[in-house]
C-alpha positions in Angstrom: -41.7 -59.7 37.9 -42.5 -58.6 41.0 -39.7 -59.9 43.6 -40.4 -57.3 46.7 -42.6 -59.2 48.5 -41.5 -62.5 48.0 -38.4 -62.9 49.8 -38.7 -59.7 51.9 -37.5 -61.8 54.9 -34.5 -62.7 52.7 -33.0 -58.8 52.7 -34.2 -58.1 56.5 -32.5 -61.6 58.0 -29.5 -60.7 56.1 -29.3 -57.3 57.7 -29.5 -58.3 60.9 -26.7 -60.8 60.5 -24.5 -58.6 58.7 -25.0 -55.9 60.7 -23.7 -58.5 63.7 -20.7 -59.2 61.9 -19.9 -55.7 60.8 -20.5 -54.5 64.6 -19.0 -57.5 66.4 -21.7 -58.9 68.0 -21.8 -62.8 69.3 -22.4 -65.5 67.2 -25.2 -66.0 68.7 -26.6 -62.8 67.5 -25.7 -63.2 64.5 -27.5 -66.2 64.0 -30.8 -64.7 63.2 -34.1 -66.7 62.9 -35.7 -66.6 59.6 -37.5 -68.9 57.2 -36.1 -71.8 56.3 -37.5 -74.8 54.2 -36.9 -78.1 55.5 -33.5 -79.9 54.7 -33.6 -81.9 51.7 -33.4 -85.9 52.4 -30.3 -86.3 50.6 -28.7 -83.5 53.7 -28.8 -80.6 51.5 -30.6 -77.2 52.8 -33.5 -75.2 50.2 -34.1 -71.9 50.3 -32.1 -71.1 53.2 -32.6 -67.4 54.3 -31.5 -67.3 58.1 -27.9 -65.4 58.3 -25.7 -68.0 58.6 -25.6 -72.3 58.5 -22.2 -73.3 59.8 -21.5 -77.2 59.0 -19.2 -78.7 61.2 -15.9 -77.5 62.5 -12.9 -75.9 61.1 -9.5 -76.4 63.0 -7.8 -73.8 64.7 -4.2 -73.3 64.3 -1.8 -70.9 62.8 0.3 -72.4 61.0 -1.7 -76.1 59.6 -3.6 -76.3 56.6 -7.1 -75.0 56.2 -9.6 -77.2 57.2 -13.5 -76.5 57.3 -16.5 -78.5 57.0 -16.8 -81.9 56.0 -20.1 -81.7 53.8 -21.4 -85.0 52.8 -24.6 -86.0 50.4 -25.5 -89.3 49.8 -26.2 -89.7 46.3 -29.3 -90.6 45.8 -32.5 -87.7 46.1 -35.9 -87.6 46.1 -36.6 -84.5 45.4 -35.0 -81.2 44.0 -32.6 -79.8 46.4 -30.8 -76.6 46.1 -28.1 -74.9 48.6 -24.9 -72.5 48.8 -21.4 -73.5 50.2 -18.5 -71.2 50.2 -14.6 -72.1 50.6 -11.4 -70.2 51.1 -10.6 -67.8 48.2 -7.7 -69.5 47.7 -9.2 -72.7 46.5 -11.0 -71.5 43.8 -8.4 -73.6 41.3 -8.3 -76.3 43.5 -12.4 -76.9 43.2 -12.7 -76.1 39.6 -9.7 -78.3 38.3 -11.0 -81.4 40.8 -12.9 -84.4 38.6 -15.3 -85.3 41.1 -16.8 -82.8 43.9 -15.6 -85.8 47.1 -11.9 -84.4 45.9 -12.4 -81.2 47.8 -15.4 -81.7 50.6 -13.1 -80.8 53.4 -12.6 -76.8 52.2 -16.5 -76.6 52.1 -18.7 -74.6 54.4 -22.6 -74.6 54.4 -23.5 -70.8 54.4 -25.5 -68.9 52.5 -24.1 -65.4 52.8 -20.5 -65.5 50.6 -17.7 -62.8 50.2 -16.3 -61.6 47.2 -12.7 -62.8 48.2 -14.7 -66.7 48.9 -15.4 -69.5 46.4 -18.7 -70.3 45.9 -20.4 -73.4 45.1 -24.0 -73.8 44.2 -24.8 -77.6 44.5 -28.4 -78.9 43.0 -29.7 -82.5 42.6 -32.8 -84.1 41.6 -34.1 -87.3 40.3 -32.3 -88.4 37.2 -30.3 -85.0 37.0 -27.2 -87.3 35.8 -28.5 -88.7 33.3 -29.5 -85.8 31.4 -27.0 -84.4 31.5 -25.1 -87.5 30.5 -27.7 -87.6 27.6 -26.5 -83.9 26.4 -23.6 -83.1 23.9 -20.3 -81.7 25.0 -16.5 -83.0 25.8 -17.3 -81.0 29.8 -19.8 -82.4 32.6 -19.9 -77.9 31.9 -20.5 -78.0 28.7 -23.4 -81.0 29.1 -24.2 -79.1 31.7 -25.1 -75.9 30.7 -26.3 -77.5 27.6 -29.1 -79.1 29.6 -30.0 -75.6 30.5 -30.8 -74.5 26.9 -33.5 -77.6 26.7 -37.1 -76.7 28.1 -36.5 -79.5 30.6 -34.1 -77.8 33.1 -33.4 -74.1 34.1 -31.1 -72.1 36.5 -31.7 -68.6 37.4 -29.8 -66.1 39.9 -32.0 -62.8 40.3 -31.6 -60.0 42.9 -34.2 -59.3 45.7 -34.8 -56.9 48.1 -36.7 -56.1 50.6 -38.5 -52.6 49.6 -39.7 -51.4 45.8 -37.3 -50.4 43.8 -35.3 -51.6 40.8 -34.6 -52.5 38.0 -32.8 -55.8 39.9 -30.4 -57.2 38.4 -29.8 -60.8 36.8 -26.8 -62.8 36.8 -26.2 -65.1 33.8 -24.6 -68.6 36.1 -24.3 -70.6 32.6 -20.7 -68.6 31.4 -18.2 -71.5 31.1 -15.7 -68.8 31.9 -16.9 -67.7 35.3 -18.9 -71.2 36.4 -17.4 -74.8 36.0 -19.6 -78.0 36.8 -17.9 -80.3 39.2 -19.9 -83.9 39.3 -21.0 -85.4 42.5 -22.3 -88.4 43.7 -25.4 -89.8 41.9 -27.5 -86.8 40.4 -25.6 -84.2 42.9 -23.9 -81.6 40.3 -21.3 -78.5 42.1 -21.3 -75.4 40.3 -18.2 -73.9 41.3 -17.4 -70.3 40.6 -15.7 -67.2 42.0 -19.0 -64.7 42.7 -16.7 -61.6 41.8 -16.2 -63.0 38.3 -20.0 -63.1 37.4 -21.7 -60.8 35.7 -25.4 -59.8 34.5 -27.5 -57.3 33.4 -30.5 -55.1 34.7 -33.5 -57.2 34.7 -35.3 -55.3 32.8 -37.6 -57.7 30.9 -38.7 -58.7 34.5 -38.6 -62.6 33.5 -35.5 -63.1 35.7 -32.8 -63.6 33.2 -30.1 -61.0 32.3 -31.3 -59.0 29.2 -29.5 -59.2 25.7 -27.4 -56.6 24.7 -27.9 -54.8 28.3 -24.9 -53.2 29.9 -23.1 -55.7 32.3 -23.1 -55.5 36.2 -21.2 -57.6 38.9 -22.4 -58.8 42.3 -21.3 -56.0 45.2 -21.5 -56.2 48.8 -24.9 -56.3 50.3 -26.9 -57.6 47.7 -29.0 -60.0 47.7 -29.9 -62.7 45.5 -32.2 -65.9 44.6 -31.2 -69.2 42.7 -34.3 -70.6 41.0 -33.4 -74.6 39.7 -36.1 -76.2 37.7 -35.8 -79.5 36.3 -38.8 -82.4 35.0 -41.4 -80.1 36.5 -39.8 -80.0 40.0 -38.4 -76.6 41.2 -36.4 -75.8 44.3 -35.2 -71.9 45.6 -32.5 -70.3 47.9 -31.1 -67.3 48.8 -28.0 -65.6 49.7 -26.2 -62.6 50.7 -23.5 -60.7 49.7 -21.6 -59.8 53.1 -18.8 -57.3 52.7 -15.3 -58.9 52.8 -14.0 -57.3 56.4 -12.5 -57.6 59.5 -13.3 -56.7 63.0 -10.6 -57.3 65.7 -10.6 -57.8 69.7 -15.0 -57.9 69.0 -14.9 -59.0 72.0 -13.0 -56.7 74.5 -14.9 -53.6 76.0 -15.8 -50.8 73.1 -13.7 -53.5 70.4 -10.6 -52.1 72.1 -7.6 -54.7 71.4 -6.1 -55.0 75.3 -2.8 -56.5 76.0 -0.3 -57.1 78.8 3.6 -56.5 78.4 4.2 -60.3 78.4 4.3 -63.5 76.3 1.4 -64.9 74.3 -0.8 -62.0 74.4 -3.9 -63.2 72.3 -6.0 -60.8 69.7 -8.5 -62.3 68.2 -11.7 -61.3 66.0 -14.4 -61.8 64.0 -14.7 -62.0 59.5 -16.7 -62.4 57.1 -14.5 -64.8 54.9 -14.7 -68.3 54.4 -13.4 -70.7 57.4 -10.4 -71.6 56.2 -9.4 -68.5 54.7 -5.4 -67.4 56.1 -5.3 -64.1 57.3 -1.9 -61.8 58.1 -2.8 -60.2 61.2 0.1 -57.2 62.2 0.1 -55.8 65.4 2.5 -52.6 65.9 3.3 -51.0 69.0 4.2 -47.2 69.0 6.3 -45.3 70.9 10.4 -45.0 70.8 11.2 -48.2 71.2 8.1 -49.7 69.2 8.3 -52.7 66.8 6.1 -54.4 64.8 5.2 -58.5 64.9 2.9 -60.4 62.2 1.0 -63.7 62.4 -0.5 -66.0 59.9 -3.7 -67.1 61.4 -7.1 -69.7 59.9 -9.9 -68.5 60.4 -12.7 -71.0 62.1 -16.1 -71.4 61.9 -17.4 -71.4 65.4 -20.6 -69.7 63.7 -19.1 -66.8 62.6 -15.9 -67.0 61.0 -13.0 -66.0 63.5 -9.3 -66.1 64.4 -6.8 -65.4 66.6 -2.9 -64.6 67.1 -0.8 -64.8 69.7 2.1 -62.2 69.9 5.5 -62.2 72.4 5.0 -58.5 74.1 7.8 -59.0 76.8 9.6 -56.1 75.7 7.0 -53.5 75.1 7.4 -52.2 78.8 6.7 -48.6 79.3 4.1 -48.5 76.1 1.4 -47.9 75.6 -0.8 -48.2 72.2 -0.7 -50.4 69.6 -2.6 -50.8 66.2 -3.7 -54.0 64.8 -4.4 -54.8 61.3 -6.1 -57.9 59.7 -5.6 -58.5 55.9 -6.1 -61.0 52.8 -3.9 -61.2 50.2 -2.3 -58.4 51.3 -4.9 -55.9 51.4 -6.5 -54.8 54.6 -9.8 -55.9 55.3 -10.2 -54.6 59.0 -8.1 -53.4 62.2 -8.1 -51.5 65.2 -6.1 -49.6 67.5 -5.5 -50.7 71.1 -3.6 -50.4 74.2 -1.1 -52.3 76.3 -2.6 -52.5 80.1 -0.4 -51.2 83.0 1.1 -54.4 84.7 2.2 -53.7 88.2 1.7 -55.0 92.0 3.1 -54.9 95.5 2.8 -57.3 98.4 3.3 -56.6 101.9 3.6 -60.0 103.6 5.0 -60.9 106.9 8.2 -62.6 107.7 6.5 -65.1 110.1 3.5 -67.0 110.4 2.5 -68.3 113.6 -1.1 -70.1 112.2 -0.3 -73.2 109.4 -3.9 -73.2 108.5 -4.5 -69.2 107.2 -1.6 -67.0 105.9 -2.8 -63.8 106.8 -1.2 -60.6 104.3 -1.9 -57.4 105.2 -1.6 -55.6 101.9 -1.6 -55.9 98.7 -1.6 -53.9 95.5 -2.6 -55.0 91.6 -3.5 -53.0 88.7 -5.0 -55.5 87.1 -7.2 -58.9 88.6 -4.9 -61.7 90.0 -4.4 -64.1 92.8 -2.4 -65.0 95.6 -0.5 -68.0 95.1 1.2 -70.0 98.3 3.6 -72.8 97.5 6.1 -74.6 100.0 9.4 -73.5 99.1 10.9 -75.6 96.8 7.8 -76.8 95.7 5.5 -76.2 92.8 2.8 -77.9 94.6 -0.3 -74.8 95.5 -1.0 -75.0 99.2 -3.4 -72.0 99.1 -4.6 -69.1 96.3 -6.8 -66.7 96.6 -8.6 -64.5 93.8 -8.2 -60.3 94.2 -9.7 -57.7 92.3 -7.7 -55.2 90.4 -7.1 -52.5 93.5 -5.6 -52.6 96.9 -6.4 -55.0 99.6 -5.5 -55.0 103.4 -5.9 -58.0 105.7 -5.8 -60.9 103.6 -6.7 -64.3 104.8 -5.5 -66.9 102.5 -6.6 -70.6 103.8 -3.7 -73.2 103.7 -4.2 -76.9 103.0 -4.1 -79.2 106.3 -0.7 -80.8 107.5 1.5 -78.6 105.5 4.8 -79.6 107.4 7.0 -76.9 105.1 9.2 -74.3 107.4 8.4 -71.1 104.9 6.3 -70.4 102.1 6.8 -68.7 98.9 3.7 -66.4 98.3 3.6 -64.6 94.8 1.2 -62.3 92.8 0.1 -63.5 89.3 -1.7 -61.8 86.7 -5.3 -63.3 85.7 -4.2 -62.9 82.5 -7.5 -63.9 80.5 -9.7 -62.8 83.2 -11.7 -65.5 84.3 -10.8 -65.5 87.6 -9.7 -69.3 87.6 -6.1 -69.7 87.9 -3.8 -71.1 84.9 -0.6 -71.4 86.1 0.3 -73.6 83.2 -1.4 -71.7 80.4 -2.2 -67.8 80.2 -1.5 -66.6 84.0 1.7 -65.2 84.9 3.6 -63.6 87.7 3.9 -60.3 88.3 7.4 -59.2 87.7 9.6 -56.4 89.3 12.7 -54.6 87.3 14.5 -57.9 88.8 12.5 -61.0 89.7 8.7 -61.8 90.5 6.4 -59.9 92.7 6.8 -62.5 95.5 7.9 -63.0 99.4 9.2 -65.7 101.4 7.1 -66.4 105.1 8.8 -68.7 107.5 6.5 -71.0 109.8 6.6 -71.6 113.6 7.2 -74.7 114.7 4.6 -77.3 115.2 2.2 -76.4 118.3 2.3 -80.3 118.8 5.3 -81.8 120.9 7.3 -83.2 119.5 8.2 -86.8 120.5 11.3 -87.4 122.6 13.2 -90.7 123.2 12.5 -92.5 126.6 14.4 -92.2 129.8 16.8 -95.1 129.8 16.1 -97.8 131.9 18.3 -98.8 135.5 18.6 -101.9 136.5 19.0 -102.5 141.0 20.9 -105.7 141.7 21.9 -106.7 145.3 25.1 -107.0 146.5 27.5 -110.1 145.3 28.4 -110.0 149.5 25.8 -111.5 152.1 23.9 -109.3 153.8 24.0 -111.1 157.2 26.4 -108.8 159.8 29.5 -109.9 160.3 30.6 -111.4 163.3 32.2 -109.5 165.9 35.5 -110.9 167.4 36.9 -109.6 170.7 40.8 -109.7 172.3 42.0 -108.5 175.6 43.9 -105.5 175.3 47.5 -105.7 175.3 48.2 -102.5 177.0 45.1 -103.0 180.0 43.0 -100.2 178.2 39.6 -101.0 177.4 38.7 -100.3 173.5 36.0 -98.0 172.9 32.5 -99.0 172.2 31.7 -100.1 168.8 35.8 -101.0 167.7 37.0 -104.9 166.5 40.4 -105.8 168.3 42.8 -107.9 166.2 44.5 -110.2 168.2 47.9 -109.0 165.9 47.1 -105.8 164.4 45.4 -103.8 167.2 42.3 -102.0 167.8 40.8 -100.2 164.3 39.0 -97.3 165.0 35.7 -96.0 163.4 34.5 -99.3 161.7 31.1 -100.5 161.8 30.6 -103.5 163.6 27.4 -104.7 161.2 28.1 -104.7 157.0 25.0 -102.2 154.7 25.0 -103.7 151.4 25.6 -101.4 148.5 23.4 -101.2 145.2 24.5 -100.7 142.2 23.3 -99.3 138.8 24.8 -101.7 136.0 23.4 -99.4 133.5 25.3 -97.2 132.5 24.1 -93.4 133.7 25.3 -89.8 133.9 28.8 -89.7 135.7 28.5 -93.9 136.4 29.3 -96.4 133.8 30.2 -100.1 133.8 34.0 -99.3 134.4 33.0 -97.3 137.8 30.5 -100.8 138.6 33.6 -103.1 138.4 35.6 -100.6 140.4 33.6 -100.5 143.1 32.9 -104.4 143.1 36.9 -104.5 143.1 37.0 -102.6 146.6 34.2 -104.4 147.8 35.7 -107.3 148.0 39.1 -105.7 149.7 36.8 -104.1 152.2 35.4 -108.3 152.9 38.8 -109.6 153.0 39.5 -107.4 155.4 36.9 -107.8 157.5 37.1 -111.6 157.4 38.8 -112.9 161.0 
């Protein structure tokens, strides 16, 4: 049988996407369009050829259980439905011991294009699948299974394509108990659960799509590419996969897939793999030099389209180096790595010691090797009064705006690191500081005071009163001198005392200030009340 021409599609879609993987390209790349039948009613995908069908979300974390796709069928069909869903590796026992296929939905991921380190799982259904099967001899839903394959009635085939003339193809026998076991499903939905390294065939050389008797066996490898044929009551259904190798790529998403780090905590490498979502990978990262050392992470790999992962390593002591390597591998063998470097970390900032404007901070140079900001806090406070994004390089006259009304005496300014290089600042997740031998890369700027006066208390207030002693002049009494002299102008003459000299003949009243004042208080009022009233009694006749 001819099989170039009918799923040529199948062998170029698959190139492209594997070629993504391999190379590191985006998921979105990888992705490529090609022909796809309609999705069965019962949410099951025929003859799937596009590079990869991601179902759902896997979590992310490095140290939880794996945890991919939810994949749920209702149980009754319409029609024939065939598709492909692959699980960890390490599940393989897990799926094949379960009694019912709902016992392990969470591990499975819709994607046609398995490894040789996944589980596969080849799931068919069509009307009244179940019970023939049920109607077939055997202790096994297997063993009824496969027995139902025998009969004229039903058939399931697995037979390589590819997308130019040549052969013979091979054909891979998917009724050996040993390397296939039939899980049951809901309603007529059967799982046929197997490990695609442990199957085996022949060259097709019959051409009728079934491995040959007595012909020498072959496995499934890398890159190949195959169609499932299921035929039951007259109804028939296809799909195809593709054998992706089982590798690695790491940092696929730095320049040149170059792993970059900084000498700090939680340095992230991540990358892309061809292995199941929820497979757990060991990722290593060593860095060389004298005082080198050597970290390792367990990691999950997600689905986000094409399978990935990410660790997180503590770097704060790999000052002064400069490479490091980076290895991904399963099960202990490597399946991809990379060698990297550890970016030069290092800034100065020339700030002044005074700031005579509240509203801009002006700095008038400042140094990064690597993109940052300029962070401006109150000091003592964490809250941000002003940042400002810089480009790795140096920088003179920088104007960094402050928020209104800051009523702070000094500000602490500081240099981070824009650690994952989106130019928004983190302070609580990936950016950081820059650090000196001792400290952070940071300055202290006092403030002027307030151009606005500040309010002062009022003047106190004075009080006049008039004088306790009437106003009205004083009578003026006159006695003929003793002696014959006349007394001087302006001078009273007591009658027993004698003439007093120098004393007004009409009374001033005095004012006085009850409040109490600079250099006069209530004790220096009563005093001079006290001698006013000597000063009356002796001027009374």
């Amino acid at each position: 049988m001819k099989r170039v021409g009918q799923v040529a599609a199948v062998g170029a879609v698959a190139t492209v996407a594997l070629l993504a993987v391999v190379g590191g390209a985006s998921a979105a790349q990888s992705v490529a369009a090609g022909p796809t039948d309609a999705a069965g009613s019962d949410g099951s995908v025929g003859a799937t050829v596009s590079g990869a069908v991601p179902v759902g979300a896997a979590a992310a974390n490095e140290t939880g259980p794996a945890a991919a796709a939810n994949v749920t069928v209702p149980a009754a069909t319409s029609h024939t439905n065939l598709s492909v869903l692959v699980a960890p590796g390490g599940s393989l026992s897990t799926l094949r011991n379960a009694s019912a296929a709902s016992n392990y939905s969470e591990v499975l991921t819709l994607r046609p294009r398995p490894t040789l380190a996944d589980a596969m799982v080849v799931r068919v259904s069509a009307p009244g699948l179940a019970d023939a099967v049920d109607s077939q001899p055997g202790n096994t839903t297997t063993d009824r299974f496969f027995a139902l394959l025998d009969d004229d009635r039903a058939s399931l085939r697995m037979y390589e394509v590819a997308p130019s003339e040549q052969g013979p193809f091979k054909a891979i026998d998917v009724t050996d108990p040993e390397a296939v076991t039939v899980v049951p499903g809901e309603g007529d939905r059967f799982d046929l659960v197997t490990d695609p390294a442990a199957l085996n065939g022949t060259l097709d050389r019959n051409g009728d799509d079934r491995p040959d008797p007595g012909g020498a066996p072959v496995g499934i490898e890398s890159f190949d590419t195959y169609q499932f044929n299921l035929t039951f009551e007259g109804q028939s259904e296809t799909t195809a996969i593709s054998v992706f190798p089982t590798v690695a790529t790491v940092a696929a998403d730095q320049p040149n897939d170059t792993p970059q780090v900084f000498p700090a905590a939680n340095q992230s490498i991540g990358g892309t793999t061809t292995v199941a979502p929820g497979t757990r990978l060991d990722i290593e990262l060593v860095v060389r030099g004298e005082s080198g050392f050597s970290q390792q992470r367990t990691v999950t790999v997600t689905n986000r389209s094409l399978s990935e992962f990410t660790a997180t390593f503590d770097l704060q002591d790999a000052v002064g180096a400069r490479n490091i390597s980076v290895v991904a591998r399963l099960d202990g063998d490597p399946i991809g790595g990379a060698d990297g470097r550890i970016l030069d970390l290092s800034a100065t900032l020339d700030a002044p010691d005074r700031s005579e404007s509240r509203e801009i901070l002006r700095i008038p140079r400042a140094n990064l090797s690597q993109g940052g900001f300029v962070i401006v806090r109150p000091v003592g406070s964490d809250r941000i009064v002003g940042k400002q994004y810089l480009s790795p390089g140096v920088h003179e006259d920088v104007s960094v705006s402050l928020v209104p009304g800051i009523q702070a005496d000094a500000l602490n300014t500081t240099l981070y690191v824009d650690f994952d290089g989106d130019r928004r600042f983190d302070g609580d997740g990936t950016d950081r500081p820059y650090r000196r031998p001792i400290g952070t890369v940071s300055t202290i700027v006092s403030l002027e005071a307030p151009s606005t006066p500040v309010p002062t208390s009022p003047p106190p207030t004075t009080t006049t009163r008039p004088p306790t002693t009437s106003a009205t002049p004083l009578p003026t009494t006159t006695r003929p001198p003793t002696t014959g002299t006349t007394p001087p102008s302006g001078t009273t003459v007591d009658p027993v005392a004698g003439p007093e000299t120098n004393v007004p003949t009409t009374f001033t009243p005095y004012t006085f200030t009850v409040e109490s004042g600079p250099g006069f208080g209530v004790a220096a009022a009563l005093a001079a009340l006290v001698a006013l009233g000597l000063l009356a009694r002796r001027r009374s006749p």
